[in-house]
C-alpha positions in Angstrom: -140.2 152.8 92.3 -138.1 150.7 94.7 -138.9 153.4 97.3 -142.8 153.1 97.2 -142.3 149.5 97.8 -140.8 149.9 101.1 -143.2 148.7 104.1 -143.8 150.5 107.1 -141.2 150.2 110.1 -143.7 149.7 112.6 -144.7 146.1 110.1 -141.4 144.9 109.5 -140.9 144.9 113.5 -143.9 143.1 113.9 -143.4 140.5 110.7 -139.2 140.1 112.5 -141.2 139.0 115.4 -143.1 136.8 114.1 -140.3 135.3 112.8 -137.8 135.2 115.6 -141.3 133.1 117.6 -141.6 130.9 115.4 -138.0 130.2 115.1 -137.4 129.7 118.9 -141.0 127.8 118.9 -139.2 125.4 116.8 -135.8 125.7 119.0 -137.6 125.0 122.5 -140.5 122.9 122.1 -139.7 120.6 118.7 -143.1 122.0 116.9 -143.1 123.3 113.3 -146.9 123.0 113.5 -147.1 127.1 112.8 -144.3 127.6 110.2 -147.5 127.7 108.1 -147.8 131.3 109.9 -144.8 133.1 107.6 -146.4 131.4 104.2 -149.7 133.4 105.7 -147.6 136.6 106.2 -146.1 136.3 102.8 -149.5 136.1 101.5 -150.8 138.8 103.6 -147.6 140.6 101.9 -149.0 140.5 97.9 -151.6 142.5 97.8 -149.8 144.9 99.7 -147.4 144.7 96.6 -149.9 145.1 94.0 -151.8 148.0 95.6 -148.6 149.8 96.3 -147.4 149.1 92.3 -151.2 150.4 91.4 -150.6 153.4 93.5 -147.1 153.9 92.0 -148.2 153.9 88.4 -151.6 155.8 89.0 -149.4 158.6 90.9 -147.2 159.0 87.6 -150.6 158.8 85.5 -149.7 155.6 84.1 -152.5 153.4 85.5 -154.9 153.3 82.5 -158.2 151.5 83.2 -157.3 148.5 81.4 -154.3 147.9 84.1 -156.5 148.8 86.8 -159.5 146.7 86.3 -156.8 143.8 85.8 -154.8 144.6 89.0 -157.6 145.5 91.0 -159.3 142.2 90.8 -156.0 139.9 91.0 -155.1 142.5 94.5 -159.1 141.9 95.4 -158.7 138.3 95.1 -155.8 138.3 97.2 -156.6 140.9 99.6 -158.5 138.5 101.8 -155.0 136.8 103.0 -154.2 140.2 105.0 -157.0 140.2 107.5 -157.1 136.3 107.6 -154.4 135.6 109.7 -156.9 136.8 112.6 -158.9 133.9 112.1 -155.5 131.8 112.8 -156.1 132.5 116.8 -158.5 129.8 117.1 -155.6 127.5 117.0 -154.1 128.8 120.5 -153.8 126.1 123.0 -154.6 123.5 120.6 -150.8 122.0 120.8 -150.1 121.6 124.5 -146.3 121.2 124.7 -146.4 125.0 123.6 -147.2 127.2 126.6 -150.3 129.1 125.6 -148.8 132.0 126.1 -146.2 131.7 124.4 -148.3 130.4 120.7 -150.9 133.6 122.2 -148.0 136.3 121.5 -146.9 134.4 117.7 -150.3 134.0 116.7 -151.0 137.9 117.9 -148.1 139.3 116.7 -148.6 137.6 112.9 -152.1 138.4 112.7 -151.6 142.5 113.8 -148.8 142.4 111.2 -151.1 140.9 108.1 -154.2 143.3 109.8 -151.5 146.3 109.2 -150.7 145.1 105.9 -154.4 145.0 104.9 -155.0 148.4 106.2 -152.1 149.9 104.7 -153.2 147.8 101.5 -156.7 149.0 101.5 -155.2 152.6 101.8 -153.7 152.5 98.4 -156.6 151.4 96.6 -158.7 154.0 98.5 -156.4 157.1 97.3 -156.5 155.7 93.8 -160.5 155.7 93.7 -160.5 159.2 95.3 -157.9 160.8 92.3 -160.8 158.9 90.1 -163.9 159.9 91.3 -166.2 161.2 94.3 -165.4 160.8 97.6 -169.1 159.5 98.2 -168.6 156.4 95.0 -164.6 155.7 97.0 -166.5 155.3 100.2 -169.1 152.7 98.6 -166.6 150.8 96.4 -164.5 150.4 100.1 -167.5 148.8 101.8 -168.0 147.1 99.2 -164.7 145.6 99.1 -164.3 144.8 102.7 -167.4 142.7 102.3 -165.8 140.7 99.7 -162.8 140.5 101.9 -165.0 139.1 104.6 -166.8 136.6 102.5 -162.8 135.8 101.0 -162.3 135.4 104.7 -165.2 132.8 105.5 -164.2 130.7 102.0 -160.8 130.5 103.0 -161.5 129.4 106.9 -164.2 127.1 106.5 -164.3 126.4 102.3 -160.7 125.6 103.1 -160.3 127.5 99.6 -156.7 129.4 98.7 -156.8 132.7 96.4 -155.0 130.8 93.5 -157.7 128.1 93.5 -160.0 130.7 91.2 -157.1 130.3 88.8 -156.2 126.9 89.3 -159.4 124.7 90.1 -162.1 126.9 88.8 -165.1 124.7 88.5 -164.6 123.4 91.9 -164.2 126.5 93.4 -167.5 128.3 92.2 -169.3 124.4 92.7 -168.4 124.8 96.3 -170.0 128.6 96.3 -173.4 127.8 94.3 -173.9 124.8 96.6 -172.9 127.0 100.1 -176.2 129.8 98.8 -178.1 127.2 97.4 -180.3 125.0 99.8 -177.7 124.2 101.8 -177.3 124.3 105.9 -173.8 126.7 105.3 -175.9 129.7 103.9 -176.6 131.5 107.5 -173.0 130.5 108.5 -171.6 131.7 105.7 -173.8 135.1 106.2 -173.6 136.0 109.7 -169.5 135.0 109.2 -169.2 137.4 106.6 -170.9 140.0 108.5 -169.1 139.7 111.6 -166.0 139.7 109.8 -166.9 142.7 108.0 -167.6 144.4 110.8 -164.5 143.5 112.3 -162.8 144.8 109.6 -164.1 147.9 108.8 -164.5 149.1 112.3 -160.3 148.1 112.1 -159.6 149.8 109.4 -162.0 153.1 110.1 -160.0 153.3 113.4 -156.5 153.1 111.5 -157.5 155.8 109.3 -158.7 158.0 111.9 -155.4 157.5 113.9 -153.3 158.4 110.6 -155.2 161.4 109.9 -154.5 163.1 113.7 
């Protein structure tokens, strides 16, 4: 199984990077105010896990629905870490003894490397679907799930909400959500958010598939 866990070469490069930046970013200028960045890019790095184990076990036939609906929603719930590294660029030239540049390549580099790990994520899911059912109900239970991933996106940027807090502080977590869609001035942020980051999203991943499949 050890084998199917392996990520691509092109990701590891990317996530080394990201590393070695925020290393010398720490060396050269005194600031560990991104270190946050490899927590992010281990996060981005789970539901890659679980969607590669899910592939794994539903490849030997060994992925019965009970494990899948379980699996599936813990990878869903995490899923949302992959692409939101991307909405980490809004903190480039916020700490000016770090030459934007320089912050510009480690915030580029991590958020390509968690995008990559979404796609590839996203992948796995999508192949399982497809040994399931039709091609038509895999393609509407994708766009479905990239616009759960976008709205994961939009709670975790401005809810300020992590995946575990389902698990961990429940009732404040869905308080927060009833009182964003219910008479409250966040509802059109938290719509056209979610629909600009699905859009982003799926564009992104329809344009990774299409350069896998050449």
């Amino acid at each position: 199984m050890l084998n199917k866990l392996v990520i691509p070469k092109s990701i590891i490069l990317l996530i080394v990077l990201a590393v070695v930046l925020n290393i010398l970013r720490v060396l050269l200028f005194g600031k560990l105010s991104l270190i946050y960045i490899l927590w992010n890019l281990f996060l981005a790095f789970v539901p890659f896990l679980i969607s590669t184990t899910l592939l794994y076990f539903s490849e030997k036939g060994k992925l019965n629905k009970v494990l899948f609906i379980i699996g599936g929603i813990v990878w869903l719930i995490f899923l949302p870490n992959a692409p939101y590294i991307v909405t980490d660029l809004i903190h480039i030239g916020v700490v000016r003894a770090v030459p934007v540049l320089f912050d510009s390549l480690l915030l580029f580099t991590s958020a390509w490397a968690g995008l990559l790990l979404g796609m590839n994520s996203i992948s796995h899911i999508e192949k399982i679907l497809l040994l399931k059912y039709s091609k038509k109900i895999s393609q509407i239970t994708i766009i479905f799930i990239l616009l759960l991933t976008s709205f994961g996106m939009y709670v975790g940027r401005f809810l300020r909400f992590n995946s575990w807090d389902i698990f961990t502080s429940p009732f404040s977590f869905f308080d927060k959500l009833s009182s964003t869609f219910y008479g409250s001035s966040e509802t059109v942020e938290a719509i056209i958010y979610t629909l600009l980051f699905f859009s982003f999203i799926y564009i992104s991943y329809s344009s990774w598939k299409y350069s896998n499949t050449k």
